[in-house]
N, C-alpha and C positions, 0 to 999 in steps of 0.2 A: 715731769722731772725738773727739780730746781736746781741750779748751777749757782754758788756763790761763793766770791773770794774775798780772800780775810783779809781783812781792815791793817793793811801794811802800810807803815811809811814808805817802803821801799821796796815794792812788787816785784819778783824776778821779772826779768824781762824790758822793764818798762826805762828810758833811757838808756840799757847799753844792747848790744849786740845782739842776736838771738842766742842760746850757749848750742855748743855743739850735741850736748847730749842731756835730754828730760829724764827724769828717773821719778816715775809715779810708782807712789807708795799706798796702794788701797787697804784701808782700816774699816775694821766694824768693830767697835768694843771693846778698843787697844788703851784705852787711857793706859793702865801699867805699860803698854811694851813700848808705846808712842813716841815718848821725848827719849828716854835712853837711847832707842834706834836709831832716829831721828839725828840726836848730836854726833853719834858716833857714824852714821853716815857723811854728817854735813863735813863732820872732822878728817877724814879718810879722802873725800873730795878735795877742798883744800890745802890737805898739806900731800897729798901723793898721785891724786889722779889727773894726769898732764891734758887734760880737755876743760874746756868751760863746762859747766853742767849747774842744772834748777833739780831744784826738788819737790817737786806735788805733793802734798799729801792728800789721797783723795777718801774724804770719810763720805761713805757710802751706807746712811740710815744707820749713823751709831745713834742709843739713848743712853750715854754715859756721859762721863767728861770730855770722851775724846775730841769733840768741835772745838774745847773751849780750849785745849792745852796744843789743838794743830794752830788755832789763829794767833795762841800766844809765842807759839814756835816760829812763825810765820813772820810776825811783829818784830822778834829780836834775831832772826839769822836772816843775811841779808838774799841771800839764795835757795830762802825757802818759802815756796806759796803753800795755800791751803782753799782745796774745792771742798763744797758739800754737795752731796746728792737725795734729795730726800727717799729716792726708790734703794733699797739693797741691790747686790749683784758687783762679784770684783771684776766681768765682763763691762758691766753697766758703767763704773768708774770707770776703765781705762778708757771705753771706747769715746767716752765724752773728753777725759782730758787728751788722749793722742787725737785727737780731729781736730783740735782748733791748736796744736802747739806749733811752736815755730821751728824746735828743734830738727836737726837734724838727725837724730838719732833717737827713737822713742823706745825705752827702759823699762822695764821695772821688777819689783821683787817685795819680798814678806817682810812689813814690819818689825818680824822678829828676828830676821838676817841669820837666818837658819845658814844663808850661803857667805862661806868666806867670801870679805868683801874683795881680795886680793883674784877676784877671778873676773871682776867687775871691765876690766880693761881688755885682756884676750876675747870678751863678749864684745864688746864697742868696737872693737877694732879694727874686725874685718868690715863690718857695715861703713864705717867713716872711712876705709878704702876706696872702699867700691868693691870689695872681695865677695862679700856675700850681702843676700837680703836680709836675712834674718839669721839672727842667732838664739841657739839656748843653753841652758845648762840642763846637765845630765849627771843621774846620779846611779846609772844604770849603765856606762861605757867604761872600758880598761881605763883605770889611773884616776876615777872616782873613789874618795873616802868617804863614807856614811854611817853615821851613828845613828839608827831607828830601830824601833822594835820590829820583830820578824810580821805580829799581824800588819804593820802598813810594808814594809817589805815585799810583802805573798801577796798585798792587796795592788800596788804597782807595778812588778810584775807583771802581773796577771793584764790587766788593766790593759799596759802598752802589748801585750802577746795578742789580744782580740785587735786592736788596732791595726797591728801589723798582717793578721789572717784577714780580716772581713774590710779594711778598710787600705791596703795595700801600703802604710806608712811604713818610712826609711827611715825615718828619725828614730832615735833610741827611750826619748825619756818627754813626753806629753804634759807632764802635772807638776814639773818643778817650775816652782815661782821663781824661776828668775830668767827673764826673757826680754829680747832686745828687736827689734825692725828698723829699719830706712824708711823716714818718712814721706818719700814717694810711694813707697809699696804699701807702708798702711793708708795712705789715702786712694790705692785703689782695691784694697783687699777688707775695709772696715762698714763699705756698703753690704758684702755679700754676709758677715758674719751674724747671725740671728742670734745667736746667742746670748745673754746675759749675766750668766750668770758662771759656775765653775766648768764648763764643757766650752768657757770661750777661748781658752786656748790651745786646744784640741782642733776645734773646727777653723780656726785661724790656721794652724799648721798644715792641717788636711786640705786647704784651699790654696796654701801658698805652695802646696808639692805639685797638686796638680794643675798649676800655672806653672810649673816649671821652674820658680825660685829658686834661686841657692839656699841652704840652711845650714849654718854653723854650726856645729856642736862643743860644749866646753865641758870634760870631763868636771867636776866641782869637791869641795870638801864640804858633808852639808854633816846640820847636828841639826837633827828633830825638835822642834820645842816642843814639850811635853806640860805644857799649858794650848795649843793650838787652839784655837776656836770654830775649828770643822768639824764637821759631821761627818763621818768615815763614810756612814751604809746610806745616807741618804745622800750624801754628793758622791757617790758609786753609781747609784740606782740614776740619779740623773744624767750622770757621764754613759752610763747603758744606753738610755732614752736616745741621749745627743746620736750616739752612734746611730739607734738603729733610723732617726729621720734623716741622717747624713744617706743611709743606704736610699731609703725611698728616694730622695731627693735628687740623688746620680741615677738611679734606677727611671724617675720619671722626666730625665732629662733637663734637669736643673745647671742652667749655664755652670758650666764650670769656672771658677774664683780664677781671675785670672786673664777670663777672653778680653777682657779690656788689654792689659797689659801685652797679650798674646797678638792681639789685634794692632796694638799701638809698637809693639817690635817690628811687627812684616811690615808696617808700612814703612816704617823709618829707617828697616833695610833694604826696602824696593829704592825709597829715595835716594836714601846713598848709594846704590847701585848706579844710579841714570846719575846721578851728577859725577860720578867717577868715569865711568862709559862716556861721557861728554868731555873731561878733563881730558883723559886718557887722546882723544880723539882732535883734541885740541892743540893739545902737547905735541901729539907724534905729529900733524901737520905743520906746525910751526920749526921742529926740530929736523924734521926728514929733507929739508932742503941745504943744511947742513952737516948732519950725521951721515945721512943716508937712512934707506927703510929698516933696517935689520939694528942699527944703533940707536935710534931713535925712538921704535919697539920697544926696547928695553930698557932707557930710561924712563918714557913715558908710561911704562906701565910697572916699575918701580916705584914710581914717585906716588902714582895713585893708588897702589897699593896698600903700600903705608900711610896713607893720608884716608883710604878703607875703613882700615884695621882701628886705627884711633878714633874716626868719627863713628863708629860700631859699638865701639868699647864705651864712647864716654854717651854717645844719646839714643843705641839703640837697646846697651845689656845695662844702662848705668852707671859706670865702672867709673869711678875717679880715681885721682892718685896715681902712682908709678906701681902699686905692688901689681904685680902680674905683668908689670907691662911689657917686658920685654919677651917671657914666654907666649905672649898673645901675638908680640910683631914678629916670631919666630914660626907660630904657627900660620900668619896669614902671609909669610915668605914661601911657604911650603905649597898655600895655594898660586903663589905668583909665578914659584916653578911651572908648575903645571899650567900656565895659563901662558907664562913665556914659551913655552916647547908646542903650544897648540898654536899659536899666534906668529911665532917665528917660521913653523911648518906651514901654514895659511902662508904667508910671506914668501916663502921660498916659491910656493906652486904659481903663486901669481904671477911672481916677478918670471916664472920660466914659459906662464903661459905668454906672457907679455912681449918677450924677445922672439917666441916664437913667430906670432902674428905678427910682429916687427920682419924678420926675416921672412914670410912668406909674401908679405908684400911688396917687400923689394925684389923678389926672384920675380913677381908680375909685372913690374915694371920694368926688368933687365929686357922679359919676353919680349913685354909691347913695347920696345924701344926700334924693334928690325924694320923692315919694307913689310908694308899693310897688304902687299899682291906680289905674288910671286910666280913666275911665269914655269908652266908644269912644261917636264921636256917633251912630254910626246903630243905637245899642242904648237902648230903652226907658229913662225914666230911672226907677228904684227911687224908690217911695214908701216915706215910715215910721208904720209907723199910720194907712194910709191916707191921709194928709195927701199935699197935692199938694205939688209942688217950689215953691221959691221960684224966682220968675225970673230974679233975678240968679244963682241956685245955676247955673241951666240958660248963661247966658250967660260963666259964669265955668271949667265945665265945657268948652264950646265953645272957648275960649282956650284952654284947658290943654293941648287935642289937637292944634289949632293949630301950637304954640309947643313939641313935643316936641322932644328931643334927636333930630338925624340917628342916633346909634348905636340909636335904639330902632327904627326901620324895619330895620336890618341886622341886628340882632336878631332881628326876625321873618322 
């Protein structure tokens, strides 16, 4: 496979910033749909779309003009590159240009901008949150417009209903071109994709659900190009294929897309775990000497709560940005109830076992405080030097025995 980029004075990328959002445009064939699409994208970005954003075009084994009118495109708009690939496959393009971009958000859609481009931002949006991993567009969910003939209709459909029986997907719409990712998660979901070709965004979806991903959906307004340059029955037959090696492949235990990411979550919630249990622990010692145990409990294990909940949110699910944020520190308040009421209960029984054992051994020490011998009254009473007792010795004697502690009868 050969990678080449067009002869730009002015490469996206090179001197400023990375942009927030890549938008690869994979072409076979498009000389006509190329530069129209093209300007009227780059125009749409600049004057409306509130993110930086590059534009790829990635011609993937065209023999027409199209190399010559992507590099010329490339040349005069300053935010538009242009890759070649000498192998076909609009998997084969994306997966070369999202691997090596810098964006944070990797993009793309049809040449022919089949999709209003006004849906381009409700797609980006949640992923440059931190809302979601991926997003796509749907022309098959409530509040989708679509202009297509009924056979490609009955043919997707169809298409997404075997997906959703045999392959357990939630997502509603597989095969519209216009789809978005976080590019942390295509860097760890673009190893497992075999694909190449039109069943790579199917098995890219099927991988990201069963890692657990979020996926967006954006109902969309699409209108058919009735020029397309697909092959309906033979990019059917091989989206069949895809599916049925997708089955073999879970069937004979084919890591799931994902155990990285799944893997690399538990640990980074075990971590924060043990440094929070540490804080926690830290806190309540250094405060309990002046709150006391039970106020100090509850600051200490506020504080690390929310400091939890945040360090969770942004390195163990991803999550940037404010949106959700306060329903996340609402829901990991819920858990601090629950962890206050067990810890403050833990608290109370200590503290009661503590004053116990406090008071029992001062009642031991009241005991062993009297005379170590005590003279039994029906034992002779000892003389000293032959001298007889005094008689008040004798009657004070008699009291003593008297007036013992009940534990010293249980004693004997």
């Amino acid at each position: 496979m050969t990678v080449a980029s067009a002869p730009t004075g002015r490469p996206a990328g090179l001197g400023h910033e990375p942009p927030a959002v890549e938008i690869v445009v994979p072409v076979l064939d498009e000389a006509a749909a190329l530069e129209p699409g093209i300007r009227r994208l780059d125009a749409y970005l600049r004057e409306s779309f509130p993110f930086s954003a590059r534009i790829t075009i990635a011609d993937n084994g065209s023999t027409d003009g199209t190399w010559q009118i992507a590099t010329e495109l490339a040349s005069e708009l300053r935010d538009v590159r242009a890759m070649r690939l000498e192998e076909k496959g609009r998997g084969r393009a994306l997966h070369a240009v999202w691997s090596g971009s810098d964006a944070q958000v990797l993009a793309y859609m049809d040449v022919d901008l089949s999709t209003e481009l006004a849906a381009l931002l409700p797609l980006v949006a949640p992923l440059l949150s931190g809302h979601s991993d991926l997003a796509i567009g749907t022309r098959l969910a409530a509040g989708a417009h679509v202009v297509r003939g009924a056979k490609r209709e009955l043919i997707s459909r169809s298409y997404n209903a075997i997906l959703h029986i045999v392959l357990g997907a939630r997502f509603s719409d597989a095969q519209c071109g216009f789809k978005a990712i976080r590019a942390e998660r295509a860097r760890e979901l673009l190893p497992l994709v075999r694909d190449r070709a039109w069943f790579f965004d199917t098995e890219l979806l099927i991988l990201a659900q069963r890692a657990g991903l979020r996926i967006h959906e954006v109902p969309v307004d699409w209108t058919d190009d009735p020029d397309s340059r697909v092959d309906i029955v033979s990019t059917a037959v091989a989206d069949l294929r895809g599916v049925a090696r997708l089955v073999r492949d879970f069937r004979a235990g084919r890591p799931a897309a994902g155990m990285t990411t799944f893997r690399r979550q538990i640990a980074s919630f075990a971590a924060i775990g043990v440094l929070s249990t540490v804080a926690y622990a830290a806190l309540y010692l250094v405060l309990r000497q002046e709150l006391g145990a039970q106020a100090s409990n509850v600051v200490a294990l506020l504080l690390t709560a929310v400091a939890n909940t945040a360090a969770n949110r942004r390195f163990t699910f991803g999550v940037h940005g404010a949106t959700g944020a306060v329903r996340h520190q609402a829901q990991g308040l819920a858990v601090f109830v629950l962890a206050l009421v067990l810890s403050a209960s833990s608290l109370r029984v200590l503290l009661a076992q503590k004053m116990g054992l406090r008071a029992a051994a001062g009642g031991a020490v009241s005991l062993g405080s009297g005379p170590k011998h005590r003279q039994r009254p029906d034992l002779p009473e000892r003389r000293v030097d032959g001298a007889a007792p005094h008689p008040y010795a004798r009657g004070a004697r008699r009291l003593q025995c008297e007036t013992r502690h009940p534990l010293d009868d249980h004693a004997r």
